[in-house]
Each structure stands twice: as C-alpha cells, then as structure tokens.
C-alpha positions as CSV (number, residue, x, y, z in Angstrom):
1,X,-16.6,-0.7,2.6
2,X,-13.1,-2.4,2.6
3,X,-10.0,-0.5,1.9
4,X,-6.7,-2.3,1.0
5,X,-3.1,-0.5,1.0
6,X,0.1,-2.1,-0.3
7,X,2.9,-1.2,1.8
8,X,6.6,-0.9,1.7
9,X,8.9,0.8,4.5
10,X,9.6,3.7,2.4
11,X,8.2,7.6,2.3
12,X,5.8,6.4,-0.7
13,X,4.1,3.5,1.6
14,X,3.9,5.5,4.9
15,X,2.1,8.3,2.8
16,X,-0.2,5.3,0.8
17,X,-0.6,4.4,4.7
18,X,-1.5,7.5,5.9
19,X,-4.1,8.3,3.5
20,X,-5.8,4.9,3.7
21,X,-6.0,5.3,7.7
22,X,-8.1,8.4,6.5
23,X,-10.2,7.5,4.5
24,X,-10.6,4.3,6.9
25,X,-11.4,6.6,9.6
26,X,-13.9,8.7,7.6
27,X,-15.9,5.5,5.7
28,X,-15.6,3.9,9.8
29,X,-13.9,0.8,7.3
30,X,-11.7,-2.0,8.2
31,X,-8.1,-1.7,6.6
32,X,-6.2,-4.7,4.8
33,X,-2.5,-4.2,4.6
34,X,-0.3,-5.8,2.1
35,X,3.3,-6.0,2.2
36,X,5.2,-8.9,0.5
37,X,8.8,-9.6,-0.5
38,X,9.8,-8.7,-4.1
39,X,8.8,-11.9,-6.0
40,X,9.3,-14.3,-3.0
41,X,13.3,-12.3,-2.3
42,X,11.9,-11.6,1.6
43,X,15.6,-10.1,1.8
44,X,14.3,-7.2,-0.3
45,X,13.8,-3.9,1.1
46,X,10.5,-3.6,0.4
47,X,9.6,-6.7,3.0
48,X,8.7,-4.7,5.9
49,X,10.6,-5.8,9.3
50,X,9.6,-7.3,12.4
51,X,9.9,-3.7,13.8
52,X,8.4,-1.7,10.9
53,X,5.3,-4.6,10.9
54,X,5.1,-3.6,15.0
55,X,5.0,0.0,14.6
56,X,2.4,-0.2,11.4
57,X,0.1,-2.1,13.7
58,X,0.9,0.4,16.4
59,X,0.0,3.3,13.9
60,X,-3.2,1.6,13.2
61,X,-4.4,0.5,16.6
62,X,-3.8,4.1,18.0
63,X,-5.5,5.5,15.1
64,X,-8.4,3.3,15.8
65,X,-8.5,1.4,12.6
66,X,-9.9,-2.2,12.7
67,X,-7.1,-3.4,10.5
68,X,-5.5,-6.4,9.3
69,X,-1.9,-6.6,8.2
70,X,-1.2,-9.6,5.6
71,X,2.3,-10.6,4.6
72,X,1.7,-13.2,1.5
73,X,5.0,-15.5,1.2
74,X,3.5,-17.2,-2.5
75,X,7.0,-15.3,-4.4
76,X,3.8,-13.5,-6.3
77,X,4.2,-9.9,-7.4
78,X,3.2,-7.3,-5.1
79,X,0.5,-6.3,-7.7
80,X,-0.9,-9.4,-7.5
81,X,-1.2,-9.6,-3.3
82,X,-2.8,-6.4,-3.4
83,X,-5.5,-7.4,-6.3
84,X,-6.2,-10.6,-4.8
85,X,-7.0,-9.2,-1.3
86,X,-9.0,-6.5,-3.1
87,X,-10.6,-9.2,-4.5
88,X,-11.2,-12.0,-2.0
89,X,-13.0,-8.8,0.4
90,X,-15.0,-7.3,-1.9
91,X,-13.0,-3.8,-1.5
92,X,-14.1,-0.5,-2.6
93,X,-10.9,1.3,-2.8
94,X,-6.9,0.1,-3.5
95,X,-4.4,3.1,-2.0
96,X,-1.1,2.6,-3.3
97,X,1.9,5.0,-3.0
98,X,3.9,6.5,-5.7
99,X,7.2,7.9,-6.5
100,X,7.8,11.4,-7.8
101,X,9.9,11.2,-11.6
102,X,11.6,12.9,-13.5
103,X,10.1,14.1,-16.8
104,X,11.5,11.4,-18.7
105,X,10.0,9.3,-16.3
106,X,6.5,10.5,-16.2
107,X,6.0,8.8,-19.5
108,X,5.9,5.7,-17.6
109,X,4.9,4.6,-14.3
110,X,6.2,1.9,-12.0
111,X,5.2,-1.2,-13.0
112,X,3.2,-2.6,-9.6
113,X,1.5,0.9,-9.8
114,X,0.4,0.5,-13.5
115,X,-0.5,-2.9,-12.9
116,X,-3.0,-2.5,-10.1
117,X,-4.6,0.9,-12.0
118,X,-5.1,-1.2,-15.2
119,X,-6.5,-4.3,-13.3
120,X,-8.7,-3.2,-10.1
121,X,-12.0,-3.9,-10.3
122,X,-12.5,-0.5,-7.6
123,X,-11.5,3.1,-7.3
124,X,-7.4,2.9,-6.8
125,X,-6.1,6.2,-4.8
126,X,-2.6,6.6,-5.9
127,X,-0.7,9.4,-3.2
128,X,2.6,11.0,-3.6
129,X,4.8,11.2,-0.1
130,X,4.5,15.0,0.7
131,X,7.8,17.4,-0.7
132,X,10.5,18.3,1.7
133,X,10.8,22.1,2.2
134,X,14.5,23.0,0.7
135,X,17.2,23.2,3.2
C-alpha cells in the first residue's frame, strides 16, 4: 500500500500531513509527498520553503516513515501532481487537507480538492486542521 499527500505550509497541509503519517504508520506504507508551486508561480505561498521541506522530512524521518517528498516544477496544477503520483505508484489512498467554509461556501469546495475526489482512482481522505479553543 502507497499513500500520497499533497502538501502546502498551511494548518490544512500539516493536518493532511499528519493523518497520512498515521495511516503510514498503521498500513507500515511508504509516503509520497507532493508539494508544487501554484501553476508553475514557485513564488506562491503554497511552495513549501527550503526550511518547511527540511522540517517535513524531519517530521517524517522521526516518525519513521519511509517517505519521499516530490516537488514537480511542470507549472501543472496541484491536482494534477497529486493524481499523477497516485498514479505512476499504484496508491491506495490520496490524503488531502481542507479548509473549513462558511455556509455559503459549503456549497462548493475548493477546486484542487474537488478535482482529486472526482478523478482518483483510490480512497481520497479529505481532513480538516483541528478547531482552536476560543480565547
């Protein structure tokens, strides 16, 4: 079993992370990573750092997960990276993070989300970061 999680430095992709280490730990499978720039823009905040790549590899080593941690440069969609490496191993589950919205917003979902849920060929595990107690 091969798990893939797409990955942005943001509470949504450290939670996707966080469950995919998981269920990597209780399947004892490897872990692809995918993190790419927002249609080839690697300025874009979702292109993890140099720093945020070292301590997601850290994460993973210390949690004992064989891993892999691919950052495609093609300018594709983020979607796309994640159903291609999906794909090309033969994986068995996608984890992907999502955000929380508003009602109005429920009636749609983000558009790499909706993608990868209407196209995977495997089980897609969708995970919302966890809510912050009230201050």
């Amino acid at each position: 079993m091969t798990i893939v999680v797409g990955y942005i430095p943001t509470e949504e992709g450290s939670a996707a992370v966080d469950s995919a280490i998981a269920e990597a730990q209780r399947a004892a499978s490897p872990l692809i990573v995918v993190n790419t720039g927002h249609y080839g823009d690697f300025s874009h905040p979702t292109y993890a750092t140099e720093q945020d790549v070292d301590a997601l590899d850290a994460q993973l080593t210390a949690a004992g997960v064989e891993h892999e941690i691919r950052r495609p440069t093609d300018g594709g969609s983020a979607a796309d990276a994640i159903l291609e490496a999906a794909a090309e191993t033969g994986a068995d589950l996608i984890v992907i993070g999502i955000r929380r919205r508003s009602p109005v917003g429920k009636l749609l979902t983000g558009s790499t989300a909706q993608q990868i849920l209407l196209d995977a060929n495997c089980a897609v595990l969708a995970v919302k970061p966890r809510l912050r107690a009230p201050a």
